[in-house]
C-alpha positions in Angstrom: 0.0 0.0 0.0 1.4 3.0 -0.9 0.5 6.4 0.9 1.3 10.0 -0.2 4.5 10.9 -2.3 7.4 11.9 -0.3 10.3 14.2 -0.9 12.3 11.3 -2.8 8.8 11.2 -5.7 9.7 15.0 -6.1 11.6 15.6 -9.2 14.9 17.7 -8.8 14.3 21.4 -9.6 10.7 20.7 -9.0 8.8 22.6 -11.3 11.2 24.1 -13.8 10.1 27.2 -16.1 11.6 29.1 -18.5 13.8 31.8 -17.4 12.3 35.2 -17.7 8.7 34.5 -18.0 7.5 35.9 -13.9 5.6 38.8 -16.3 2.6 35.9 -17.7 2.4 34.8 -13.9 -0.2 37.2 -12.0 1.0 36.7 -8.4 -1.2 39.5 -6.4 -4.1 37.3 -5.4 -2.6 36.4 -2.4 -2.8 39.1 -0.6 -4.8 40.2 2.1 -3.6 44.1 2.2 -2.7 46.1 -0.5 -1.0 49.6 -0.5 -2.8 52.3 -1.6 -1.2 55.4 -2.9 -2.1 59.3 -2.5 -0.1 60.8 -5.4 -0.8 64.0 -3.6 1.0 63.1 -0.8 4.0 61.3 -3.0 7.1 63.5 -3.1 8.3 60.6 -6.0 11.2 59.5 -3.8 10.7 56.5 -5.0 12.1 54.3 -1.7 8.6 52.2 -2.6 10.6 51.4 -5.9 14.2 50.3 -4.9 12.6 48.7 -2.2 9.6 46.6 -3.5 10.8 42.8 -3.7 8.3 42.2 -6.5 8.6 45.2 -9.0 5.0 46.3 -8.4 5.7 49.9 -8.3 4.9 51.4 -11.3 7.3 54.6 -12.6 7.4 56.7 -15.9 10.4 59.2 -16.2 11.2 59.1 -13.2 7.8 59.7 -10.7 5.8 56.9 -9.0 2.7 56.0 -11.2 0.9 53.6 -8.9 0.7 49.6 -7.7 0.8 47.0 -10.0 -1.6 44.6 -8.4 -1.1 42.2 -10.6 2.3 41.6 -9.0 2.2 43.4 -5.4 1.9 40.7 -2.6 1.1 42.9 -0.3 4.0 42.5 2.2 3.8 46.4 3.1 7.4 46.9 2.8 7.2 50.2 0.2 4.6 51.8 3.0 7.3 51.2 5.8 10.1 52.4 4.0 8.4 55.7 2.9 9.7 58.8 4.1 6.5 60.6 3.5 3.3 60.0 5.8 0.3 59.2 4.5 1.9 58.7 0.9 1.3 55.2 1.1 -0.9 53.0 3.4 -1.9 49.7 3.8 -5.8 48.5 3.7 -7.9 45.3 4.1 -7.7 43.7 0.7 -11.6 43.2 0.7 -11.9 46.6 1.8 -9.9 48.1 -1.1 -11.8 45.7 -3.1 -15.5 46.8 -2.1 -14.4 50.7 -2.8 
């Protein structure tokens, strides 16, 4: 009788893809927050942007543009490393949602 797969039924690498192809897999639906953004408060620092792990901070030439939800995990790191209060803040993801 044989019960679940263990480690050793994993193949090595376990699932391998392509190199370079993160931009066809939407990764945001996990979140539970998501930052919001008040581009009159936004002085375009852009800490949010050398800081966010997953590249979800949109720029053009230079200035902050918004969240790419497609992308942003919502681990809150661009709010806490903001210099400039009330610039970015974290909300309930079904709250954002519903407004």
């Amino acid at each position: 009788m044989k019960g679940k797969p263990g480690w050793k039924d994993i193949p090595r690498g376990g699932m391998i893809l392509e190199a370079g192809n993160a931009a066809t897999y939407h990764t945001g639906d996990w979140r539970s927050q998501r930052p919001v953004w008040d581009p009159e408060a936004c002085t375009h620092c852009l800490f949010c942007w050398i800081y966010c792990p997953d590249s979800a901070v949109r720029v053009v030439e230079g200035r902050m543009t918004g969240i790419d939800l497609d992308y942003c995990k919502g681990c809150g790191i661009c709010v806490n490393q903001c210099p400039k209060a009330g610039a970015l803040k974290m909300v309930p993801e079904d709250t954002a949602a519903a407004g």
